[in-house]
N, C-alpha and C positions, 0 to 999 in steps of 0.2 A: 418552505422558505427557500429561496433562491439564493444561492451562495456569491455563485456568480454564471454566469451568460448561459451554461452550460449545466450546471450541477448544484444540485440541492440538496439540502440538510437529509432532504429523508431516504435519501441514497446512502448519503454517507454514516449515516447511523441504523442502517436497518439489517438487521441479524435474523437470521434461523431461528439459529438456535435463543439467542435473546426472545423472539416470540414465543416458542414452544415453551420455556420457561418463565413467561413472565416477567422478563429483566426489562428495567428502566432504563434505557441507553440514552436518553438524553445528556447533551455536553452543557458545560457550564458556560460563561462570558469566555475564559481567555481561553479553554478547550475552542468555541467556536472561533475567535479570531483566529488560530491557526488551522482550522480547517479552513478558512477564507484565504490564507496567504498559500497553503498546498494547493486546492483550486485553481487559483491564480498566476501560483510560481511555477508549478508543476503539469496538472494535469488540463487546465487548458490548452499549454502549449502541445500537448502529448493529440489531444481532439484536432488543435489546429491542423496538424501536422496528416495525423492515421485518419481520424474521425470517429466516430463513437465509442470512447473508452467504456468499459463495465468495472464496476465496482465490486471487488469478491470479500472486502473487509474494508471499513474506512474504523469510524471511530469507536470504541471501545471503552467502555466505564468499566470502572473494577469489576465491581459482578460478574461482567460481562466476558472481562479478559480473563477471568479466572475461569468461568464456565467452559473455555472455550482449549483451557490450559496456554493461553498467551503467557511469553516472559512478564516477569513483575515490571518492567522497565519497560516495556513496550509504549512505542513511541501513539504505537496506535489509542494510549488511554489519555495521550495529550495533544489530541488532534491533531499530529503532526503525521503521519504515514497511512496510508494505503496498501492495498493487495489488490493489483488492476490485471487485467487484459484486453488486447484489443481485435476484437471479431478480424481474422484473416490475417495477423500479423504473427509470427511467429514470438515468441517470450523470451528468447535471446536477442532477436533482433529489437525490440521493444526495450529490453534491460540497455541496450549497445547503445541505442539513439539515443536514449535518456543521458545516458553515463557522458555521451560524444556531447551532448547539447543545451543541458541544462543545469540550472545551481541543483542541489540538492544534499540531505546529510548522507542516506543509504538510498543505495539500491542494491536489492537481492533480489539473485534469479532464485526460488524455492522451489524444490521436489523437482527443478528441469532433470529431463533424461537424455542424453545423445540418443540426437536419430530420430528424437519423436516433438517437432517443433510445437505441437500445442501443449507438452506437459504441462505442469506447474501453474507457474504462476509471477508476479515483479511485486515486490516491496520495492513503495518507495518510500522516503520520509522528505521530510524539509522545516528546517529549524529558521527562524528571522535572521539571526544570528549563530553564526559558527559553525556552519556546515562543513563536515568532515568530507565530503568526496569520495563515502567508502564506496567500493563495488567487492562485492560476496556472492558466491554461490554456496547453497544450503541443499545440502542434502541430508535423507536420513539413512542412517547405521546403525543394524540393531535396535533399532527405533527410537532412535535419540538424531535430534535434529544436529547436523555438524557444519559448521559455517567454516568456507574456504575463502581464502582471496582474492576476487577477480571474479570476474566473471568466466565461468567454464562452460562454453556454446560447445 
């Protein structure tokens, strides 16, 4: 199913680990309208711009986000956020343009390293309504994931 110009359902629902397990990831009605408005609001503009985004997590059913140890609140189990990259762009630079250019509720740069432009990985989200403008960098300590303010390039 075509979401929009660019990006399809079964990108943005298609897991690893969900296959290897058996998990049903399929989204509901209002799960899928807001992957239709992230699409749309977000990462077309993100295509327009770089050109071929990859998809490293979009949507997430409970199962799914618990298999994976996703926060309970993860945006990603209401098809509101993503886990992207984009082939030859650095992920600070990607979290920056986003943050400089687009609506959105979060973007987080996750696991970035200084010094090493392809670490990690951008959380984004996007809500219809009431988007916060957070920008966060996440990193882990001790192996516990620690979310800061800002983006740290």
């Amino acid at each position: 199913m075509q979401l929009t110009q660019h990006f399809t359902l079964e990108e943005l629902i298609k897991s690893q680990t969900g296959e290897r397990r058996g998990i049903d990831n399929v989204p509901g009605a209002a799960e899928l309208d807001c992957l239709k408005e992230l699409c749309e609001r977000v990462l077309e503009p993100i295509r327009e711009h770089y050109g071929p985004v990859h998809i490293n997590s979009g949507y997430r059913g409970q199962a799914l986000n618990k298999a994976v140890g996703g926060a309970v609140t993860s945006q990603h189990c209401m098809g509101q956020a993503a886990d992207i990259e984009v082939p030859g762009v650095a992920n600070g630079d990607l979290a920056k343009w986003i943050a400089e250019n687009l609506d959105f509720d979060q973007v987080i740069l996750e696991c970035y390293r200084k010094g090493q432009p392809n670490s990690g990985w951008v959380h984004v989200s996007y809500k219809v309504y009431g988007n916060r403008k957070a920008t966060l960098t996440a990193t882990v300590v001790g192996g516990r994931m620690i979310y800061n303010p800002g983006l740290n390039t």
